[in-house]
C-alpha positions in Angstrom: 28.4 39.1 8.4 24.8 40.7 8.0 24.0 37.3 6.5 25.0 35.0 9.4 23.5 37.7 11.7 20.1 37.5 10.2 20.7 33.7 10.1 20.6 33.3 14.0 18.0 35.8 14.6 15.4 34.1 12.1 16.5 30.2 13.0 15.4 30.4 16.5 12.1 30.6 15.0 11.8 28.2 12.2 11.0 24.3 12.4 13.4 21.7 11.9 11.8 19.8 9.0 12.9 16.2 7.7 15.2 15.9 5.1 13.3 13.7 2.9 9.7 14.5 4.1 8.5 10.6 4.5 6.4 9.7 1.5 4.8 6.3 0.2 8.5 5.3 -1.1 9.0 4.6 2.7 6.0 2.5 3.1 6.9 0.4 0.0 10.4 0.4 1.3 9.9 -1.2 4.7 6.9 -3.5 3.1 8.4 -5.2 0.5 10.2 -8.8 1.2 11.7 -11.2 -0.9 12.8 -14.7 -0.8 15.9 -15.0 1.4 14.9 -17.1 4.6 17.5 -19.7 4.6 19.9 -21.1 2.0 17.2 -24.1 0.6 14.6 -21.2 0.8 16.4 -18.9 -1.0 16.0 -21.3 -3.9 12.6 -23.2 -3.5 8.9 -22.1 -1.5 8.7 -23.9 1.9 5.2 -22.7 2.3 4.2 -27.1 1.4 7.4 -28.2 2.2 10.4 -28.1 5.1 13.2 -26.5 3.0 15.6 -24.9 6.0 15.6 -23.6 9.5 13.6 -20.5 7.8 10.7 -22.1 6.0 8.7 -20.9 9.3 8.6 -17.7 7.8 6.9 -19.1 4.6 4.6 -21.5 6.8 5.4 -22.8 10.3 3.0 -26.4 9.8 5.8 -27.8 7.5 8.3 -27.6 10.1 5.9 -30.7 11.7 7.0 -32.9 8.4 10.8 -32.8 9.9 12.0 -36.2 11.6 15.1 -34.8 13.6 16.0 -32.2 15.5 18.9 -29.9 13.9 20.9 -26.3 14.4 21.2 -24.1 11.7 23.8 -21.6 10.6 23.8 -19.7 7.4 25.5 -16.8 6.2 23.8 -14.1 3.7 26.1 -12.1 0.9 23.9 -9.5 -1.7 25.6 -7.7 -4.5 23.6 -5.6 -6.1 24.8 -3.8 -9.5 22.8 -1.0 -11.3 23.1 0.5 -14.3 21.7 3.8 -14.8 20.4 6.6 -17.3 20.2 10.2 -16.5 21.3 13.1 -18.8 22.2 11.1 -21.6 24.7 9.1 -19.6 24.6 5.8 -18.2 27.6 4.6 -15.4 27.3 1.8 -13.6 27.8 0.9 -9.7 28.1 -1.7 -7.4 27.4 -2.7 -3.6 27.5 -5.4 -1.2 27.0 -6.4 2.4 27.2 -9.2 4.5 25.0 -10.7 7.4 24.0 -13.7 9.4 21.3 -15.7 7.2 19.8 -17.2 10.3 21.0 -19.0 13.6 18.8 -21.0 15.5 17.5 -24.7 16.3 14.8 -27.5 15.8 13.4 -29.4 18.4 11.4 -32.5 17.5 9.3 -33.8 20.6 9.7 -37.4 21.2 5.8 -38.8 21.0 4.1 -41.5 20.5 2.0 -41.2 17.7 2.2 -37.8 15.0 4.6 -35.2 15.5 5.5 -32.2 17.9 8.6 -29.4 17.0 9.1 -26.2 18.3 12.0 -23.9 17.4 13.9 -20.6 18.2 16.0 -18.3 16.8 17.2 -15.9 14.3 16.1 -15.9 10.2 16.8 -12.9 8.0 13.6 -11.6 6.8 14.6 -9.0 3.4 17.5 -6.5 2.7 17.9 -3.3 1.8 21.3 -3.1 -0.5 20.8 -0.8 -3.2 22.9 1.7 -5.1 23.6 3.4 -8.0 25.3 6.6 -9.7 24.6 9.1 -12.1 25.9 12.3 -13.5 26.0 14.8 -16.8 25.4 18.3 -17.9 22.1 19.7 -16.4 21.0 22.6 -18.4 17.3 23.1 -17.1 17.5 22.2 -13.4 19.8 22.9 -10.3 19.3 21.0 -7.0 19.9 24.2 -5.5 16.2 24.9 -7.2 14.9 22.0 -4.6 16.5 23.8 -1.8 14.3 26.9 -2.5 10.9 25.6 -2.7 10.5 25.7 1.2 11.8 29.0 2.6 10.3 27.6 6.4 12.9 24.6 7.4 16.3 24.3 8.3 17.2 22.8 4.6 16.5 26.0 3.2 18.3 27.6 5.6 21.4 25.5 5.3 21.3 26.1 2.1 21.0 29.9 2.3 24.0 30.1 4.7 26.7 28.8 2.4 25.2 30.6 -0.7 23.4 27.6 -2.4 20.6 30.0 -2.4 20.3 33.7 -1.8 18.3 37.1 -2.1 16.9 37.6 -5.2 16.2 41.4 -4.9 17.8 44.2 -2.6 14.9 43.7 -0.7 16.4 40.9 1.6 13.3 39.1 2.3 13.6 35.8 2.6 9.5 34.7 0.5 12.1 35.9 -2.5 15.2 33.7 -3.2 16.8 31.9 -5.5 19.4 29.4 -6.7 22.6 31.3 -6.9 22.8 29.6 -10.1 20.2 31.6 -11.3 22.0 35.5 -10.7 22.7 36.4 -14.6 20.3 38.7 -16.1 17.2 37.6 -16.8 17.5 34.3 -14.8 19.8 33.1 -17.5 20.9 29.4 -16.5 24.2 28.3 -18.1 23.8 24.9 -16.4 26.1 23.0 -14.0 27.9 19.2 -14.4 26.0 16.9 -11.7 27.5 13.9 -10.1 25.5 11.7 -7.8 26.6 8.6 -6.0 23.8 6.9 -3.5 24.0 4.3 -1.6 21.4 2.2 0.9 22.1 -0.9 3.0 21.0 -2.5 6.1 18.3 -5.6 6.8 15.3 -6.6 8.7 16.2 -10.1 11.0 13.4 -11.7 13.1 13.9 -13.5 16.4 10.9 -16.4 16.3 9.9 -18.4 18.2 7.5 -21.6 16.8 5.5 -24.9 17.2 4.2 -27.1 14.8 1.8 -30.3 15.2 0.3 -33.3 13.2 -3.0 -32.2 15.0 -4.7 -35.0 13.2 -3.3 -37.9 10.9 -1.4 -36.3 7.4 -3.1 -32.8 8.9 -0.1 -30.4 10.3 -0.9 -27.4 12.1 1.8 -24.5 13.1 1.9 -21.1 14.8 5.0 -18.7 15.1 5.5 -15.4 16.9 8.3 -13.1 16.5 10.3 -10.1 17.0 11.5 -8.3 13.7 14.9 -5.9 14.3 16.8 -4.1 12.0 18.7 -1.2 10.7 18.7 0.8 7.3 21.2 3.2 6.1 21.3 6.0 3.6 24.2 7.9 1.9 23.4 10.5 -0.9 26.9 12.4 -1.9 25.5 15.1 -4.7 28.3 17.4 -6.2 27.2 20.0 -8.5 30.3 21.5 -10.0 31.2 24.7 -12.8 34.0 22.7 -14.7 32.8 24.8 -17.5 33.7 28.3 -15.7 30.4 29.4 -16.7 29.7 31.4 -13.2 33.0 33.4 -13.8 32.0 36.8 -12.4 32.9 38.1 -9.0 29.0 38.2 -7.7 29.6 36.8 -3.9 31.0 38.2 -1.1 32.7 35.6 1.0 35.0 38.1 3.5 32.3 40.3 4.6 33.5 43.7 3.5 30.7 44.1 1.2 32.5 43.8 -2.1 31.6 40.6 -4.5 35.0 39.4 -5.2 34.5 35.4 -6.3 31.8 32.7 -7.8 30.8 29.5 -7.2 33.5 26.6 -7.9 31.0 23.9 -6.2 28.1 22.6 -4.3 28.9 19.2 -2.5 25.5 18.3 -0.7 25.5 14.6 2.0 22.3 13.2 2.5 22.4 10.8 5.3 19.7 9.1 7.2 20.0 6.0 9.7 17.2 4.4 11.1 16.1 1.6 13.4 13.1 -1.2 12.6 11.1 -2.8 15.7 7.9 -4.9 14.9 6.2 -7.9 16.4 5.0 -11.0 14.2 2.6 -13.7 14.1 1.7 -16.7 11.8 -0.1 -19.7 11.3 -0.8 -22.0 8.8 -1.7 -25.8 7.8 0.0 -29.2 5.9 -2.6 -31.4 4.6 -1.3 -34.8 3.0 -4.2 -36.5 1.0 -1.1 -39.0 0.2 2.3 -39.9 0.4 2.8 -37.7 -2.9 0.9 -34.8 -2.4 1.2 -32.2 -0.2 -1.4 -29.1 0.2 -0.3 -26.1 2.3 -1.9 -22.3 3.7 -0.5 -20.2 5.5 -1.4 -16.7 7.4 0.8 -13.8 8.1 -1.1 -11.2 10.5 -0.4 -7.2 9.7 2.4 -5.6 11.5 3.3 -2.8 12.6 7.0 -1.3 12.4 8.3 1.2 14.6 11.0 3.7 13.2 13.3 6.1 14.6 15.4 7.7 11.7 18.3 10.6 12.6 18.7 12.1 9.5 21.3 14.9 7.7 22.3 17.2 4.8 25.5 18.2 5.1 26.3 21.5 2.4 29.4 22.5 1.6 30.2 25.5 -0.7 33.7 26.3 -2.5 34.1 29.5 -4.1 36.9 30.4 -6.8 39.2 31.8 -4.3 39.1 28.8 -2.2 36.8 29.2 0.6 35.1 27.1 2.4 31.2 27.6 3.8 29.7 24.7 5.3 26.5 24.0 7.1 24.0 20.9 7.9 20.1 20.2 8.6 20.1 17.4 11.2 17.1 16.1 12.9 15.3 13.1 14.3 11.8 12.0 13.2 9.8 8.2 15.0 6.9 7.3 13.0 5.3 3.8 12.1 4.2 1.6 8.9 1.7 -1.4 8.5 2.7 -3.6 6.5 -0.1 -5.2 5.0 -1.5 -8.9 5.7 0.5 -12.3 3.5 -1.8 -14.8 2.4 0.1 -17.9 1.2 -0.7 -21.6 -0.1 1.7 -24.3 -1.9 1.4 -27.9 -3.0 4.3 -29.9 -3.7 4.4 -33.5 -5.5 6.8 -36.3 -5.8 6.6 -37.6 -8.9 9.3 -40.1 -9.0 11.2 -41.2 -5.7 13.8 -38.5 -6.2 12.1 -35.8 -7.4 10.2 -33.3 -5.7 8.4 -30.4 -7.4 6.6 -27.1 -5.3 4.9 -24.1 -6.1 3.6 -21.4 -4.4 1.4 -18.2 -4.6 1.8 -14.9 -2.2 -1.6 -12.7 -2.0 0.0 -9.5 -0.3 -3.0 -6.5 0.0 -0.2 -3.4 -0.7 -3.0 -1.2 -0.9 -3.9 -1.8 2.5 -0.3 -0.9 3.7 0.1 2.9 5.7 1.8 5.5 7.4 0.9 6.5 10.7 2.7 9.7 13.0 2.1 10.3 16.2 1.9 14.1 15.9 -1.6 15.5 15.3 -0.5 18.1 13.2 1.0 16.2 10.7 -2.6 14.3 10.5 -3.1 16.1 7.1 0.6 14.6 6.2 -0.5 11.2 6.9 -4.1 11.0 5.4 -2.2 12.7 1.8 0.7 9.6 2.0 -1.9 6.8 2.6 -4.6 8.2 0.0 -1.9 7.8 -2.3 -0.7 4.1 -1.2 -3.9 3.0 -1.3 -4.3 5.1 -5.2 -1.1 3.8 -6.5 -0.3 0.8 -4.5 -1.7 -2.7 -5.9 -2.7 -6.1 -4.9 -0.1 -8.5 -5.7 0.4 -12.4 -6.2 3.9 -13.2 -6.1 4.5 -16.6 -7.8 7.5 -19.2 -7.1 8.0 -22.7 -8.3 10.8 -25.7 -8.1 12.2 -29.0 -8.0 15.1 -30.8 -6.3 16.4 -34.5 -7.4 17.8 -36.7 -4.6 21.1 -38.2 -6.5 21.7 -40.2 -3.1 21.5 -39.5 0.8 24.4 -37.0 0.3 23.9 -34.6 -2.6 20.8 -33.1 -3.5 20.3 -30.3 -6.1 17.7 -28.1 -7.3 16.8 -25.1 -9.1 14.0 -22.4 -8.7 12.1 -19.5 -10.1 9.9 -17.0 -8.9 8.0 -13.9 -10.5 6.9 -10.5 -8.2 4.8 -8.3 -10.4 5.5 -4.6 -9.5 3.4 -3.4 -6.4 3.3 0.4 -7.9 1.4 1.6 -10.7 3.5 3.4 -13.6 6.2 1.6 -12.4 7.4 -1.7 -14.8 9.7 -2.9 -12.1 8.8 -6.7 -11.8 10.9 -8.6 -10.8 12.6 -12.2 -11.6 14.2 -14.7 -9.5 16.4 -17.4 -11.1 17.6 -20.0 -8.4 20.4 -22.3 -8.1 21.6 -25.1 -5.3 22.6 -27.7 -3.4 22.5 -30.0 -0.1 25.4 -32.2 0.3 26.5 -34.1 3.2 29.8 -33.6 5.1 30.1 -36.1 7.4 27.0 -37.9 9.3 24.4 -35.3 10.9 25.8 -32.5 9.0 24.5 -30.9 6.0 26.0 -28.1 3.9 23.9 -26.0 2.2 24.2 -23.8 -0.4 21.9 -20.8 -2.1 22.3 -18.6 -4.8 19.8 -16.1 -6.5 19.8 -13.9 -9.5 17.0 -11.6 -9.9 17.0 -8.0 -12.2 14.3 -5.3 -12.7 13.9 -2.4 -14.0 13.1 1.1 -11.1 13.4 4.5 -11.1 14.9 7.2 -8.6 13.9 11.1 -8.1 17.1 12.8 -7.4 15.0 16.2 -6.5 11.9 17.8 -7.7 10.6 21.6 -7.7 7.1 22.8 -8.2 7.5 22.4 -12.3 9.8 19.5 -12.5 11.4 16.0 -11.1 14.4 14.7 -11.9 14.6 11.0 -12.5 17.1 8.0 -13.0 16.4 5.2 -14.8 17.8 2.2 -13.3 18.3 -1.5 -13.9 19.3 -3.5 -11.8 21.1 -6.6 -10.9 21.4 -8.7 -8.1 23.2 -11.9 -6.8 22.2 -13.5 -3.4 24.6 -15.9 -1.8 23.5 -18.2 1.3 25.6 -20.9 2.4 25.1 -22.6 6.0 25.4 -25.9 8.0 22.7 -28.2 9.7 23.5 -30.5 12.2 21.4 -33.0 13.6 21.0 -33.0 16.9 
């Protein structure tokens, strides 16, 4: 056909582009963390206290107040449910993965006076399990409009080659377009049924290693270094469908003879991207005990930087009336990096009664000072526009968590948490709430079960598509239940 023909001639020429051109949403993404170290973590700070093999992450000095050696091995479980709004509807959905919590060991040096650890191995460090659907009867908007804006990358093109787009005039230029849902007189839109099911997953892991010290009496000093792997995933399946037979006029061609003889029946687009986190980390901090009672924490965690490679898709698929098939994709590769931003923390922690240990502890995190960088110099002017809005939009954070456990006896000890992240975005209310729930109960001599569970819920938002006169946005809220559950054994 003419159309393909012109297709191949024009391609050759044109720039792959990305399919979701990165934005601050990755720099948030890949710089937010949350509680989820270990399964005593999960529920209370270690940042004054040792809670599990993870508490490093929160400060590596209190790893010093441990008296044995041990091996850790915890298992992590999210589910995540959301419920959303979007064109008067509002379906729920549900996801959930499962990982290694952390793996990895405790070495207390035998000395003669203070103490000496060091340590190694594996500690998940956040989690990217999201998801959510959405659907209803879109009467203003197409996402075919999106696929218009930018008649210069492979998107558009994709989406011109199975007739999600097409000439506007007799002219055949390619500067004048439009959504093929937008070929009755006058522009007349009749509207289309939209049904949208997303999914994300994957986690960030760090392979530490760390020593801590009583440098001087009741003063602890630690340092950790680390490497930080991981993998996210995206799946975007967006079906927009004419269950109303509005578009029931032969207007398309689909045999080449060059007589219209069907219409649209629907527009399936898959958005797919999969990626792969390096980074290198590095900590310190300090346990100061003024008395038995009392302990007084800091901690330091240096800027990293993360490097991603992302392969990345949209897969278009077209069926007409008379039950072809057109089909096309947009695949490419992109590598770029974030900083994420420096973490101040500090903690106490008191023992009020013999069996009862309270702790608290406040997270400085500078979001604002959080960026994009490429390595391509002409996408310089891409890269100052993302981080002039980070640092516009992007605030200053203290994230707050408290708790207490209660010693029953030498073999079960409970405790509950709570912790509060105020949202790191401006316009957006999406703080969020931890409630936290467990237990440490002895098996046999030298080994420790633990268990962890958290239930946080906020409120975020998601733009399906935008043009150059409108976004389209779900409202979400969202629910999430954290499982750890492990075993320590003395070594």
């Amino acid at each position: 056909m003419l159309k393909k023909i012109l297709l191949l001639l024009l391609f050759v020429a044109v720039s792959t582009s990305t399919l979701q051109a990165q934005s601050a949403d990755d720099v948030m993404r890949y710089s937010l963390e949350y509680p989820s170290y270990d399964p005593v973590s999960l529920v209370i700070p270690g940042v004054s206290q040792p809670t599990g093999f993870g508490a490093y992450q929160d400060n590596p000095a209190v790893m010093a107040l441990y008296d044995k050696s041990f091996f850790s091995f915890d298992l992590s479980n999210r589910f995540v449910d959301e419920t959303s709004q979007y064109l008067g509807n509002n379906p729920s959905f549900s996801t959930n993965q499962t990982n290694i919590g952390d793996l990895g060991f405790m070495y207390k040096v035998p000395t003669t006076r203070g103490s000496l650890v060091v340590g190694a191995g594996y500690s998940q460090t956040t989690d990217f399990n999201r998801g959510f659907s959405a659907s209803g009867r879109n009467n203003q908007t197409t996402i075919t409009d999106f696929y218009n804006v930018t008649p210069d990358d492979s998107l558009f093109f994709a989406a011109f080659d199975v007739y999600a787009i097409d000439y506007a005039t007799t002219d055949s230029s390619f500067s004048n377009t439009k959504s093929i849902f937008r070929f009755f007189d006058n522009n007349f839109y009749p509207g289309i049924n939209q049904d949208v099911e997303t999914t994300e997953k994957g986690r960030m892991g760090e392979y530490s290693a760390f020593m801590a010290t009583e440098l001087l009496k009741d003063f602890s000093v630690g340092i950790s270094i680390g490497y930080l792997n991981g993998t996210y995933s995206y799946r975007r399946e967006f079906l927009e469908s004419d269950r109303q037979n509005d578009y029931n006029a032969a207007f398309i061609d689909t045999d080449g003879d060059g007589q219209p003889e069907t219409d649209i029946d629907r527009i399936l687009s898959i958005d797919t991207i999969e990626a792969d986190i390096q980074a290198f980390s590095a900590r310190l901090g300090f346990v100061y005990k003024p008395t038995k009672t009392f302990n007084l924490a800091a901690s330091y965690e240096f800027p990293s930087k993360l490097f991603i490679d992302e392969e990345f898709n949209t897969r278009l698929t077209t069926t007409f009336d008379n039950s072809v098939q057109f089909e096309d994709d947009a695949p490419g590769r992109f590598s770029y990096k974030i900083v994420r931003p420096q973490r101040l923390k500090a903690g106490v922690t008191v023992k009020g009664f013999p069996a009862l240990t309270l702790s608290a502890s406040a997270e400085g995190i500078r979001y604002s000072e959080a960026e994009i960088q490429f390595d391509e110099i002409t996408l310089s002017s891409r890269e100052r526009d993302i981080n002039e809005t980070v640092r516009s939009n992007f605030n200053d954070v203290v994230n707050l968590r408290g708790g207490l456990e209660y010693k029953l006896n030498r073999y079960f000890t409970p405790r509950v948490g709570y912790g509060y992240f105020p949202s790191p975005v401006d316009g957006s209310n999406s703080d969020r709430q931890f409630i936290n729930g467990g237990f440490s109960a002895e098996l046999t001599k030298g080994l420790m079960f633990d268990l962890g569970v958290q239930y946080s819920f906020w409120d975020d938002q998601n733009v399906l598509y935008s043009t150059s006169t409108t976004s389209e946005v779900v409202d979400e809220e969202v629910t999430r239940l954290h499982v750890m559950v492990g075993v320590r054994m003395t070594l």
